[in-house]
PDBQT receptor file of N, H, CA, C and O in Angstrom, charges set to zero:
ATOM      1  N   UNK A   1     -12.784 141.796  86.977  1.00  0.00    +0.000 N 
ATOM      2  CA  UNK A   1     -12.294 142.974  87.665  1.00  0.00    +0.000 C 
ATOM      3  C   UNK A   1     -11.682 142.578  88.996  1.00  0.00    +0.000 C 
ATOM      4  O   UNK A   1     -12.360 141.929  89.792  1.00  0.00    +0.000 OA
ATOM      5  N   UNK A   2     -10.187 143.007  89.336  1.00  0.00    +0.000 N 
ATOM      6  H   UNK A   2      -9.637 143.535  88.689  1.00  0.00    +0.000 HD
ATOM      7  CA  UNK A   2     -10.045 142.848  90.546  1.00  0.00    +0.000 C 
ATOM      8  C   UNK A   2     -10.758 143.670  92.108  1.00  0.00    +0.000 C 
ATOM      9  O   UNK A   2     -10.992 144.879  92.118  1.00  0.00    +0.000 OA
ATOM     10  N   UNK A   3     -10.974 142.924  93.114  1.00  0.00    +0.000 N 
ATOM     11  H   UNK A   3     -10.784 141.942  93.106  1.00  0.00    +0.000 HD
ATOM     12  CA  UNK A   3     -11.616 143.978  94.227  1.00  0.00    +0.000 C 
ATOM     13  C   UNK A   3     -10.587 145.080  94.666  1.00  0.00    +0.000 C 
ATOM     14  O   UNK A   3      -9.432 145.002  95.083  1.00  0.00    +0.000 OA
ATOM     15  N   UNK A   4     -11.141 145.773  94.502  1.00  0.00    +0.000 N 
ATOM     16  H   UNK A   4     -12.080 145.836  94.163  1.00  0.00    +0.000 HD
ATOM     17  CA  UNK A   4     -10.306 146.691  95.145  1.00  0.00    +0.000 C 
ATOM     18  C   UNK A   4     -10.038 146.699  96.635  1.00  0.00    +0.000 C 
ATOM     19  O   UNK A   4     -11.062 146.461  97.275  1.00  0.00    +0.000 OA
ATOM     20  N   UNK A   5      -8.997 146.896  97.346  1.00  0.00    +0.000 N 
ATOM     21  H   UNK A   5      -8.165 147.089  96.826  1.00  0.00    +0.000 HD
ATOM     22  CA  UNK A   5      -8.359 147.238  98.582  1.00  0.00    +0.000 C 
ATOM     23  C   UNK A   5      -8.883 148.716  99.275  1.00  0.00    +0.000 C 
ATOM     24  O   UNK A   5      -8.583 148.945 100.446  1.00  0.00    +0.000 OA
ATOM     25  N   UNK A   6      -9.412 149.371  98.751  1.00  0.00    +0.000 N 
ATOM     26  H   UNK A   6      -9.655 149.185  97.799  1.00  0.00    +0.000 HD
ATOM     27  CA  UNK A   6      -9.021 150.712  99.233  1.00  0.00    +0.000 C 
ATOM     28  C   UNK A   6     -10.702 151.080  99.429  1.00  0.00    +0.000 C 
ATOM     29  O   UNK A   6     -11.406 150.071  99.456  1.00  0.00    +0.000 OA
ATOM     30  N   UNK A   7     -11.257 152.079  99.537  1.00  0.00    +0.000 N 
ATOM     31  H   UNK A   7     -10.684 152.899  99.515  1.00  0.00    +0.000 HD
ATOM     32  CA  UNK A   7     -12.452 152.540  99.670  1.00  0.00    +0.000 C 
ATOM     33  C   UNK A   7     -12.435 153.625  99.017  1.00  0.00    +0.000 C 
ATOM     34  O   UNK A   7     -11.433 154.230  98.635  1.00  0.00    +0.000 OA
ATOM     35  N   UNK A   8     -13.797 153.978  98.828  1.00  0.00    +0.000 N 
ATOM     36  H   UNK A   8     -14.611 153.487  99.138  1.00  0.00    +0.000 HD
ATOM     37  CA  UNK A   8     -13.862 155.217  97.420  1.00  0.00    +0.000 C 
ATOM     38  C   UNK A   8     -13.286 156.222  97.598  1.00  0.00    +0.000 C 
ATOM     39  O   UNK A   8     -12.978 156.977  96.676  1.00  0.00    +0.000 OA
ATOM     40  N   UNK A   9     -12.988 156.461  98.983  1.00  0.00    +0.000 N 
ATOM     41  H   UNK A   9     -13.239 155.847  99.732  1.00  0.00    +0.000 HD
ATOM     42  CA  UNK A   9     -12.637 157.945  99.455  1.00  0.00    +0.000 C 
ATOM     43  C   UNK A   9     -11.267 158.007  99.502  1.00  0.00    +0.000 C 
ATOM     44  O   UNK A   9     -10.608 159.017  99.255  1.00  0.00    +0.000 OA
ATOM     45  N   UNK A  10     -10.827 156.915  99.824  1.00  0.00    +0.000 N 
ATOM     46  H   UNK A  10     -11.363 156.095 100.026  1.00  0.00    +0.000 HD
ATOM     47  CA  UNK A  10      -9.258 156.792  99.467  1.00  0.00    +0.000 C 
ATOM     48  C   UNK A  10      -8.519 156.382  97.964  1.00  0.00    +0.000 C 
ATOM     49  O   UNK A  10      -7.421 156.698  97.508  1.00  0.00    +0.000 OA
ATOM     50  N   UNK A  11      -9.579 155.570  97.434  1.00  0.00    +0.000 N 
ATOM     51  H   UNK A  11     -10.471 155.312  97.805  1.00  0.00    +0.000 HD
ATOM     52  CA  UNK A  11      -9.012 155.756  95.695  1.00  0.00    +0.000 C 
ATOM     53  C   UNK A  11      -9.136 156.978  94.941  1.00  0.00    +0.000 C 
ATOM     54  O   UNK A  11      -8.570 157.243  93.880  1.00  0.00    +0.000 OA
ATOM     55  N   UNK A  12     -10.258 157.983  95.868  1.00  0.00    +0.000 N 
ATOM     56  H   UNK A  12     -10.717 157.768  96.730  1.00  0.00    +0.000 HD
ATOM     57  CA  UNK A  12     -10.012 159.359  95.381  1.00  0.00    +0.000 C 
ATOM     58  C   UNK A  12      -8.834 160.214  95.494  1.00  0.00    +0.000 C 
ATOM     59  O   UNK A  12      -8.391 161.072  94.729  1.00  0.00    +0.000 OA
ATOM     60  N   UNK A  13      -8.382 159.731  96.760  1.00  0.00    +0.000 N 
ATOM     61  H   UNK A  13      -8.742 159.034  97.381  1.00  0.00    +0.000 HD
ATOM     62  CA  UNK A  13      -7.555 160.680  97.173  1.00  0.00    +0.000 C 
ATOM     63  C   UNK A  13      -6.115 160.346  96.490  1.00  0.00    +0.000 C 
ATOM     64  O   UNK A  13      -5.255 161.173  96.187  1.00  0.00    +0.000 OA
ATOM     65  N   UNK A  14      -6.044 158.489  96.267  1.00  0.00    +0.000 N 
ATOM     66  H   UNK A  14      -6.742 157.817  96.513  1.00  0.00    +0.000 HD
ATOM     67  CA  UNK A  14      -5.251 158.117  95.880  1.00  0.00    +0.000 C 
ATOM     68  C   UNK A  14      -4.802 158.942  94.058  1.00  0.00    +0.000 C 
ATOM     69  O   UNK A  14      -3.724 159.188  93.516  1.00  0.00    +0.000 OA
ATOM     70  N   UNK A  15      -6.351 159.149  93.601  1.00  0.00    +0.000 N 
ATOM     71  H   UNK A  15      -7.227 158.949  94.041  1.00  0.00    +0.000 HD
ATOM     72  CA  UNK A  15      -6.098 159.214  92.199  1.00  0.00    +0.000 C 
ATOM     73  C   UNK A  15      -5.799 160.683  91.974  1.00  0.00    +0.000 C 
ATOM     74  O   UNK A  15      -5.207 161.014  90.947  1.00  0.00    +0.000 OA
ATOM     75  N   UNK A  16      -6.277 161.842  93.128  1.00  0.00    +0.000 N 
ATOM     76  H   UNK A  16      -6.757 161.574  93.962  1.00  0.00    +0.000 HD
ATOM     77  CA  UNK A  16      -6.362 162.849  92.810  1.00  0.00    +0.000 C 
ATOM     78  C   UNK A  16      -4.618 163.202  93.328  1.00  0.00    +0.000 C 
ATOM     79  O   UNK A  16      -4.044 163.944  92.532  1.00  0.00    +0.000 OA
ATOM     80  N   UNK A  17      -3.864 162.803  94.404  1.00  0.00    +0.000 N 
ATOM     81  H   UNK A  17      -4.331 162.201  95.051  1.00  0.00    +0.000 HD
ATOM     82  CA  UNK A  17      -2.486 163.133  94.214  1.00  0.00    +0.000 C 
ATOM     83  C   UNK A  17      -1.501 162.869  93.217  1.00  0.00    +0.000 C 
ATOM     84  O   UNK A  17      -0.498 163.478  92.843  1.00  0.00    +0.000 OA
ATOM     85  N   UNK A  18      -2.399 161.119  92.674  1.00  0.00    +0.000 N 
ATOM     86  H   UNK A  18      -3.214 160.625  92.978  1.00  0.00    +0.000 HD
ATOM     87  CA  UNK A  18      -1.391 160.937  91.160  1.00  0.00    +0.000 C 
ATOM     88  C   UNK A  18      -1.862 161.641  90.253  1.00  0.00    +0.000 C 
ATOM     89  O   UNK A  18      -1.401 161.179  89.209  1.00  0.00    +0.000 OA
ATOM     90  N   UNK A  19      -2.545 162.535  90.018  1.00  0.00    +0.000 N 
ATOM     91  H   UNK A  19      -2.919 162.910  90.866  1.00  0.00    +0.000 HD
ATOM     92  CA  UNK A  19      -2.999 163.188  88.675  1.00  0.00    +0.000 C 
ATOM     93  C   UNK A  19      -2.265 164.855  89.262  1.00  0.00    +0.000 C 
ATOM     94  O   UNK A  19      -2.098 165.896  88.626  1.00  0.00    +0.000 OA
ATOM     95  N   UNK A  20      -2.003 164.565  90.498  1.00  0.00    +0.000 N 
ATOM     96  H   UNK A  20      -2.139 163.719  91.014  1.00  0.00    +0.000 HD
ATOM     97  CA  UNK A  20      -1.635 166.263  91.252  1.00  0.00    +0.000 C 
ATOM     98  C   UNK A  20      -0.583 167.148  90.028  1.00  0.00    +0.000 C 
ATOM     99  O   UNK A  20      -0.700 168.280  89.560  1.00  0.00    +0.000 OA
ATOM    100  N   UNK A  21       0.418 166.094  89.794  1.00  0.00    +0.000 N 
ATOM    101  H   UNK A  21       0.513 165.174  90.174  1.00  0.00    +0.000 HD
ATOM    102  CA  UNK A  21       1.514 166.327  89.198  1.00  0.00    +0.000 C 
ATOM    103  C   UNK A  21       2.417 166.929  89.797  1.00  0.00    +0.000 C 
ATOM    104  O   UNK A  21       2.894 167.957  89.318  1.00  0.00    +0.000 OA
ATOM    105  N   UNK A  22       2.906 166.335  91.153  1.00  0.00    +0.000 N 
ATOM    106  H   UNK A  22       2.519 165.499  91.543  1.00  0.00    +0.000 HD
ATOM    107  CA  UNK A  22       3.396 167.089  91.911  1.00  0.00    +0.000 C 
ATOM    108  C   UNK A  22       4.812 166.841  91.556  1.00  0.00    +0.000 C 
ATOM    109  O   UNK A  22       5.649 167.738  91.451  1.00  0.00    +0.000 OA
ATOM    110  N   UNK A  23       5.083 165.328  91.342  1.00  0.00    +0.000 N 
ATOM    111  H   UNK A  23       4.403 164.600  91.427  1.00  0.00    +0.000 HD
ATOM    112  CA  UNK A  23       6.192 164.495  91.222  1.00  0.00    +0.000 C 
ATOM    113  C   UNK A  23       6.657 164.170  89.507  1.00  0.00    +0.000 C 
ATOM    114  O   UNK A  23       7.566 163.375  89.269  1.00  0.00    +0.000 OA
ATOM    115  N   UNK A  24       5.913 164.887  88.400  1.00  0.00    +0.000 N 
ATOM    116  H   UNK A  24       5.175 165.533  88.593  1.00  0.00    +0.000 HD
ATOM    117  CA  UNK A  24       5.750 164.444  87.796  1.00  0.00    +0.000 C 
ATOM    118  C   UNK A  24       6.870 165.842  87.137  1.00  0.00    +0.000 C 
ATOM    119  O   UNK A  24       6.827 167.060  87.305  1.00  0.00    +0.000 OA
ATOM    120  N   UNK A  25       7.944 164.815  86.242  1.00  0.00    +0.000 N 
ATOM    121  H   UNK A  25       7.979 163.825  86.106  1.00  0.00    +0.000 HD
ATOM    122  CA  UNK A  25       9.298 165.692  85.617  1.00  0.00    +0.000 C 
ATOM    123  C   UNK A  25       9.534 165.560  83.789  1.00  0.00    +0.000 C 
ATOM    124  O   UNK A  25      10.096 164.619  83.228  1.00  0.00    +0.000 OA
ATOM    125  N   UNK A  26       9.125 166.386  83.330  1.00  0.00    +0.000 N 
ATOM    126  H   UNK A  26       8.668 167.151  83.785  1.00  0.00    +0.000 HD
ATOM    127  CA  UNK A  26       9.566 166.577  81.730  1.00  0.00    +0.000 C 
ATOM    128  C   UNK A  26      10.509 165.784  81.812  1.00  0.00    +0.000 C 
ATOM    129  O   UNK A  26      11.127 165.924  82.867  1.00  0.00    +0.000 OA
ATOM    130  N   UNK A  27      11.113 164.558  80.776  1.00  0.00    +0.000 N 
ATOM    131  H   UNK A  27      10.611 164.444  79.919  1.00  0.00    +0.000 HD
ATOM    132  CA  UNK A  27      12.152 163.963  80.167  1.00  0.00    +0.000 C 
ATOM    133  C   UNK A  27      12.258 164.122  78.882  1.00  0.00    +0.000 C 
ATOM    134  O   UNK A  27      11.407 164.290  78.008  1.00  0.00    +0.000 OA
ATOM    135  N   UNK A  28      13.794 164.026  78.850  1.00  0.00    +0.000 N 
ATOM    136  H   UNK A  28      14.485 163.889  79.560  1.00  0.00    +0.000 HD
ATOM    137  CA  UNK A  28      14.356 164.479  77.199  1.00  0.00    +0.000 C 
ATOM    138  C   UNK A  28      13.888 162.737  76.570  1.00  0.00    +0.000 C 
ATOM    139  O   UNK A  28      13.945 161.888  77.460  1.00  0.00    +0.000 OA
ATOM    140  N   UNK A  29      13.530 162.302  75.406  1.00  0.00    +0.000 N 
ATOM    141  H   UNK A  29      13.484 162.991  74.684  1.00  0.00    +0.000 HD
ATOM    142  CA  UNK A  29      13.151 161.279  74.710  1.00  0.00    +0.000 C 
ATOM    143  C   UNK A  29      14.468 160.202  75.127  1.00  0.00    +0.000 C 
ATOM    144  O   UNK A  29      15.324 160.980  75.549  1.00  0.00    +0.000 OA
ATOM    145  N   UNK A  30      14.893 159.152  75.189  1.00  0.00    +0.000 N 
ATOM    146  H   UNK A  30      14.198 158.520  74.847  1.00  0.00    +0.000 HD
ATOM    147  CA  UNK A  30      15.256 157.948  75.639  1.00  0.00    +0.000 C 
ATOM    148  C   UNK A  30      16.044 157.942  74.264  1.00  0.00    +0.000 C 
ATOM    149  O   UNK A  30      15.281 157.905  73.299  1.00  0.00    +0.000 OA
ATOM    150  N   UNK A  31      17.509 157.972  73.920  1.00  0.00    +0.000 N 
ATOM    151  H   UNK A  31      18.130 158.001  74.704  1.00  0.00    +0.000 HD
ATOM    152  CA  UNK A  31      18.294 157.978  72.671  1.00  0.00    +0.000 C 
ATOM    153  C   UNK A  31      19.516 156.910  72.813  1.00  0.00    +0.000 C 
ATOM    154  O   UNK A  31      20.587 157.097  73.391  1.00  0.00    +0.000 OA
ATOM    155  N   UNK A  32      19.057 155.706  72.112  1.00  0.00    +0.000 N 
ATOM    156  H   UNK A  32      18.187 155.554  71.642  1.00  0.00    +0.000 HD
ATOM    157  CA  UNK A  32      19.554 154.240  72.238  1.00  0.00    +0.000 C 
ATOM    158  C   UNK A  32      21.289 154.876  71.669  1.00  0.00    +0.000 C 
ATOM    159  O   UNK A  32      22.240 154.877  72.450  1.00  0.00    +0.000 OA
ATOM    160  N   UNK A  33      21.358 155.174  70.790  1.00  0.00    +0.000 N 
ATOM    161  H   UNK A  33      20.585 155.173  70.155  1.00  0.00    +0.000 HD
ATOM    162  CA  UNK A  33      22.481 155.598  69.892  1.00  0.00    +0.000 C 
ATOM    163  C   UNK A  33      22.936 156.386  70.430  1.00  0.00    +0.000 C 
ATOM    164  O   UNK A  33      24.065 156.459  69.943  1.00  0.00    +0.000 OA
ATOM    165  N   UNK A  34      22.813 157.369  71.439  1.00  0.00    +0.000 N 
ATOM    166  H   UNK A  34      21.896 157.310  71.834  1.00  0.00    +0.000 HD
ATOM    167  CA  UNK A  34      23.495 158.276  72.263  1.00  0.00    +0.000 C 
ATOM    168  C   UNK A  34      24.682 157.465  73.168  1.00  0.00    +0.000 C 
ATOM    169  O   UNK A  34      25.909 157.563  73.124  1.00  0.00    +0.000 OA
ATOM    170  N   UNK A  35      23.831 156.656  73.974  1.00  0.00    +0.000 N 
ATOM    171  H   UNK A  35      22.835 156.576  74.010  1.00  0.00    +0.000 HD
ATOM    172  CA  UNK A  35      23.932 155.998  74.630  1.00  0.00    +0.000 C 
ATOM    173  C   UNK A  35      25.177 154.924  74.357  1.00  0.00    +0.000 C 
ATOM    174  O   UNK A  35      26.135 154.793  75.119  1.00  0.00    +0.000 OA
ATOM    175  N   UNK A  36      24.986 154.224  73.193  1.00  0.00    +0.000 N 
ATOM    176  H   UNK A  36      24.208 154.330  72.574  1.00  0.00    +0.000 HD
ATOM    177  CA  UNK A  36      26.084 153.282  72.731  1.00  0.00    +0.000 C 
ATOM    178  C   UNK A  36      27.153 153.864  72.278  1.00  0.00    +0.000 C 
ATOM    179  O   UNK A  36      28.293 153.424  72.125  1.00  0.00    +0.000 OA
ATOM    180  N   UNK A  37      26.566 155.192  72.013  1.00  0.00    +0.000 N 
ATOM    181  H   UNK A  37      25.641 155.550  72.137  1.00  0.00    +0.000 HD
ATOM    182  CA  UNK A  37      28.228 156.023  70.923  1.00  0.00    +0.000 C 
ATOM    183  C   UNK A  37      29.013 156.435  72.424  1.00  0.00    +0.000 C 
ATOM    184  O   UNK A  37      30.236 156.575  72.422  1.00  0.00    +0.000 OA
ATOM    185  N   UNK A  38      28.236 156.612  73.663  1.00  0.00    +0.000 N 
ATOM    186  H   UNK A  38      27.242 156.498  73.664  1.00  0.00    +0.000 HD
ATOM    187  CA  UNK A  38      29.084 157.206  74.865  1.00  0.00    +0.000 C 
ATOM    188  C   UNK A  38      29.917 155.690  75.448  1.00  0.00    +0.000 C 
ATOM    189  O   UNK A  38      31.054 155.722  75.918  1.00  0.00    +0.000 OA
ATOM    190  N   UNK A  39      29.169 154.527  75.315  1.00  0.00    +0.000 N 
ATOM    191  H   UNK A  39      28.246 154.501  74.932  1.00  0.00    +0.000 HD
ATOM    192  CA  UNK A  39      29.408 153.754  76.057  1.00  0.00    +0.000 C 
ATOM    193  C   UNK A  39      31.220 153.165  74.812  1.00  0.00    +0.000 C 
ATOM    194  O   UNK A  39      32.426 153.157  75.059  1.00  0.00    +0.000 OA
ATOM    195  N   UNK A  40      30.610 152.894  73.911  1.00  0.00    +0.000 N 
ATOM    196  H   UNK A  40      29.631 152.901  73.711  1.00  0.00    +0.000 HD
ATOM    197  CA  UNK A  40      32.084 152.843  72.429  1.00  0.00    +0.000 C 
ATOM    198  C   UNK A  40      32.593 153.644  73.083  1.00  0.00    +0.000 C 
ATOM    199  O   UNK A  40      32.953 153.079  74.115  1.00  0.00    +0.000 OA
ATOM    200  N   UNK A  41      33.114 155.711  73.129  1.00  0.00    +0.000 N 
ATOM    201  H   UNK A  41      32.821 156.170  72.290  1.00  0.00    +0.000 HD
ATOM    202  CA  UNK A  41      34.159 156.194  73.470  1.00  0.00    +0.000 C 
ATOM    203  C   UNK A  41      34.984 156.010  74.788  1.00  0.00    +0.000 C 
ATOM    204  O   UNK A  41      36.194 156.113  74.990  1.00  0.00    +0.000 OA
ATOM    205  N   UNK A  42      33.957 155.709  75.608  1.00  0.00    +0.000 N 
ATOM    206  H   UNK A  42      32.974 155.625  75.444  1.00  0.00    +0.000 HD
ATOM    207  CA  UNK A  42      34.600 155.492  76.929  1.00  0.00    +0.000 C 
ATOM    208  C   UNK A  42      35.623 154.178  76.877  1.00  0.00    +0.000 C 
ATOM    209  O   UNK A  42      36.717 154.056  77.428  1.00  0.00    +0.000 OA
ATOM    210  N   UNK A  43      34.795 153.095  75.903  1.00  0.00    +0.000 N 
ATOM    211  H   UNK A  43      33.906 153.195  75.455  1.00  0.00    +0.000 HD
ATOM    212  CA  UNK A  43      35.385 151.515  76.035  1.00  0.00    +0.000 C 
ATOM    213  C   UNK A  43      37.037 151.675  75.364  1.00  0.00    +0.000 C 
ATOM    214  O   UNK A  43      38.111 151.132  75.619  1.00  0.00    +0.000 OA
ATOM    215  N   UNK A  44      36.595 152.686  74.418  1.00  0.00    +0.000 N 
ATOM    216  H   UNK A  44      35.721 153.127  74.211  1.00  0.00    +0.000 HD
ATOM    217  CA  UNK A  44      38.126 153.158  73.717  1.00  0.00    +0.000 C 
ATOM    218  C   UNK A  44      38.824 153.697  74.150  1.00  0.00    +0.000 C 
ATOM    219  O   UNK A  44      40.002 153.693  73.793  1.00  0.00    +0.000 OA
ATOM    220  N   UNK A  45      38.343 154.385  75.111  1.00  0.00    +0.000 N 
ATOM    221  H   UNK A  45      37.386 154.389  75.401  1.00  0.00    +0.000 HD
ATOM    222  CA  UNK A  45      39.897 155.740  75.670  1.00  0.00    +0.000 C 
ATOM    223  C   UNK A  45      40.060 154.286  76.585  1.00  0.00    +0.000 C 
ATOM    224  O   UNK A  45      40.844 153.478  76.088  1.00  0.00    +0.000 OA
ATOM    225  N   UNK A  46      39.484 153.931  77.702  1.00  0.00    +0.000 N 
ATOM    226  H   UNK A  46      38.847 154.588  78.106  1.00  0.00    +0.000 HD
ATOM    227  CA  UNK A  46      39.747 153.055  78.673  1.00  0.00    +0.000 C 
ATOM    228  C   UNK A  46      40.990 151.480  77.697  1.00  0.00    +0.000 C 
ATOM    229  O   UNK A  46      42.030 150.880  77.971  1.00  0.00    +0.000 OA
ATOM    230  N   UNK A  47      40.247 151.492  76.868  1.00  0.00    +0.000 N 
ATOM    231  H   UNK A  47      39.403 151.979  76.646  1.00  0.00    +0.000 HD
ATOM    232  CA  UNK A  47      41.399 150.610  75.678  1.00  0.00    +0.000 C 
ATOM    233  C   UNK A  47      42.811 151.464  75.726  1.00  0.00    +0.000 C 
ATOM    234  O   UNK A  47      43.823 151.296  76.406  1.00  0.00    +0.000 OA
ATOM    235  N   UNK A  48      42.515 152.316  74.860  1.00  0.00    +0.000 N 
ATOM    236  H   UNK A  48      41.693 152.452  74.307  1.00  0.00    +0.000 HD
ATOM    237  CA  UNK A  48      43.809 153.231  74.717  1.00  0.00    +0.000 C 
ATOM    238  C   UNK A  48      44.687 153.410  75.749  1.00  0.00    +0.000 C 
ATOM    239  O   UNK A  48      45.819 152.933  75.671  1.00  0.00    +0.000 OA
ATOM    240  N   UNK A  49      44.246 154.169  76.919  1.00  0.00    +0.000 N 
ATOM    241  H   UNK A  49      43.327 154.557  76.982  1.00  0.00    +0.000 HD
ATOM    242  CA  UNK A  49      45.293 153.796  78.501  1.00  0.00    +0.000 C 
ATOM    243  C   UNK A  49      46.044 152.521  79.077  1.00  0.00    +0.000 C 
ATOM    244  O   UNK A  49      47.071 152.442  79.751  1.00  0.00    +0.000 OA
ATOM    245  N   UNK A  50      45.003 151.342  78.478  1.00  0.00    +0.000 N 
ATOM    246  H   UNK A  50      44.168 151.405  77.931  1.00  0.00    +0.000 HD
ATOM    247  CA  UNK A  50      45.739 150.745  79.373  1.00  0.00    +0.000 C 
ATOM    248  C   UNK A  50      46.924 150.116  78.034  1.00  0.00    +0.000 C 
ATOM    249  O   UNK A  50      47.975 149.539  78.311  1.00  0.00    +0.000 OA
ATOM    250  N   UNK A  51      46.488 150.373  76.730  1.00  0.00    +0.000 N 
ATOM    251  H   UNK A  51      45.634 150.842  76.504  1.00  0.00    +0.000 HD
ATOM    252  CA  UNK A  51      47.318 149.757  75.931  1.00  0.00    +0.000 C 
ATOM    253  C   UNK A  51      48.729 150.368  76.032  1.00  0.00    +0.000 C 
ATOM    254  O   UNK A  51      49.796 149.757  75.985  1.00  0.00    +0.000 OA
ATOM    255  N   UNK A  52      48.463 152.113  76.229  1.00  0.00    +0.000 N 
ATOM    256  H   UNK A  52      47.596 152.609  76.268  1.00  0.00    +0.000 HD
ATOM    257  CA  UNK A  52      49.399 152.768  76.475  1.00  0.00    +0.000 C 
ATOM    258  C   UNK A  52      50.720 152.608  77.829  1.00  0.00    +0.000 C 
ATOM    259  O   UNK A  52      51.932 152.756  77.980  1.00  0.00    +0.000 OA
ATOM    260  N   UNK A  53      49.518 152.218  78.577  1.00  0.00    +0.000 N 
ATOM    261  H   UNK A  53      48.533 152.097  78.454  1.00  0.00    +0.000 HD
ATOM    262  CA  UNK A  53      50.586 151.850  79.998  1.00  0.00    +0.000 C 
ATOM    263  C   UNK A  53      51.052 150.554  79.940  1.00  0.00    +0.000 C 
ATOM    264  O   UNK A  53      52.079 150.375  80.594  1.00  0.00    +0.000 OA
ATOM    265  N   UNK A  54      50.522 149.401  79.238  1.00  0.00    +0.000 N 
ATOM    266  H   UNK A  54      49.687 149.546  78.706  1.00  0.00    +0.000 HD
ATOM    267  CA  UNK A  54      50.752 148.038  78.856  1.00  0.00    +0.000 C 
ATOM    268  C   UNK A  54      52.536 148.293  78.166  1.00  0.00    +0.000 C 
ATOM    269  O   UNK A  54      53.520 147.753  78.672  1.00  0.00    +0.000 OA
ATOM    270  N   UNK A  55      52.597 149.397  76.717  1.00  0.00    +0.000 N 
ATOM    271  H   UNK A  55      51.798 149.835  76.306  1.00  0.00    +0.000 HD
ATOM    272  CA  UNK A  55      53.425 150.068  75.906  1.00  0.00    +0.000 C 
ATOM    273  C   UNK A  55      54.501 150.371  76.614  1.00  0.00    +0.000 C 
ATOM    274  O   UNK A  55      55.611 149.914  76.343  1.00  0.00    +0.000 OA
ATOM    275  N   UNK A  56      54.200 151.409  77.878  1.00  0.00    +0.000 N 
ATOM    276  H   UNK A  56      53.298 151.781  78.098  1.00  0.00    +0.000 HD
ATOM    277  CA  UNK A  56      55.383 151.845  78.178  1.00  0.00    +0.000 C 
ATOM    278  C   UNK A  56      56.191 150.748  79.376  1.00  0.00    +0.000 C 
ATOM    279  O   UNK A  56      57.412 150.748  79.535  1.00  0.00    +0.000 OA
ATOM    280  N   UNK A  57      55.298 149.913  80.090  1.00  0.00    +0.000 N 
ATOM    281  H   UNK A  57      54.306 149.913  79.961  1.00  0.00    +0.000 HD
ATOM    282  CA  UNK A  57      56.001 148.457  81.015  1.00  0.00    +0.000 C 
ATOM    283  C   UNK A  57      56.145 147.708  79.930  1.00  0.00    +0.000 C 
ATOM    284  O   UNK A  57      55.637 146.591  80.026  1.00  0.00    +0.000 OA
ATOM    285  N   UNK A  58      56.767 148.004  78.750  1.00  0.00    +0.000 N 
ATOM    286  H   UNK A  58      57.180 148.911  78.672  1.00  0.00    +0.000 HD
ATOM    287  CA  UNK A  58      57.168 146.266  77.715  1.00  0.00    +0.000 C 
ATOM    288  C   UNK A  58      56.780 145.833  77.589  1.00  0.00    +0.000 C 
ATOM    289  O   UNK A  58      57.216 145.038  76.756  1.00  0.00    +0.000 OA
ATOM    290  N   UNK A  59      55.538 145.578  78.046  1.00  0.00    +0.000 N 
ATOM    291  H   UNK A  59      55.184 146.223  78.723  1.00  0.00    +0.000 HD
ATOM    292  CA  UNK A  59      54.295 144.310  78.081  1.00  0.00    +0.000 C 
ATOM    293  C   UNK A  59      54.109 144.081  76.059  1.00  0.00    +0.000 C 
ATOM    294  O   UNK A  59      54.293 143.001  75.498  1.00  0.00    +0.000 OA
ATOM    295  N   UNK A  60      53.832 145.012  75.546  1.00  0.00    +0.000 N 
ATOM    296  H   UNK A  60      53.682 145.890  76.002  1.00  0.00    +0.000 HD
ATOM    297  CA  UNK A  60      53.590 145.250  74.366  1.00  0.00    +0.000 C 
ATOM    298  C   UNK A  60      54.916 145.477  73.198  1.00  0.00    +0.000 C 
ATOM    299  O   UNK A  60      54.665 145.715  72.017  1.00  0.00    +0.000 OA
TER     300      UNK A  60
């Protein structure tokens, strides 16, 4: 067991504001595939513009 730092009266106090729920915020579930399908459309339009502006300076 590590020693603790604190004294009983302050690991109370410590434990009773983290259990307060003062700070504590509902989150929507963590969606990996959300995430990659936003990060793909963006990578594509950002593709698409510059291919487009590449298109219209001749570059292409």
């Amino acid at each position: 067991m590590p020693d603790n730092k604190l004294s009983d009266e302050d690991q109370a106090r410590v434990d009773q504001y983290l259990n307060s729920g003062v700070h504590r915020v509902e989150r929507k579930p963590f969606r990996p595939f959300l995430l990659l399908g936003v990060i793909v459309m963006v990578l594509t339009a950002l593709s698409l513009v510059s291919w487009l502006i590449a298109r219209s300076k001749g570059v292409v």
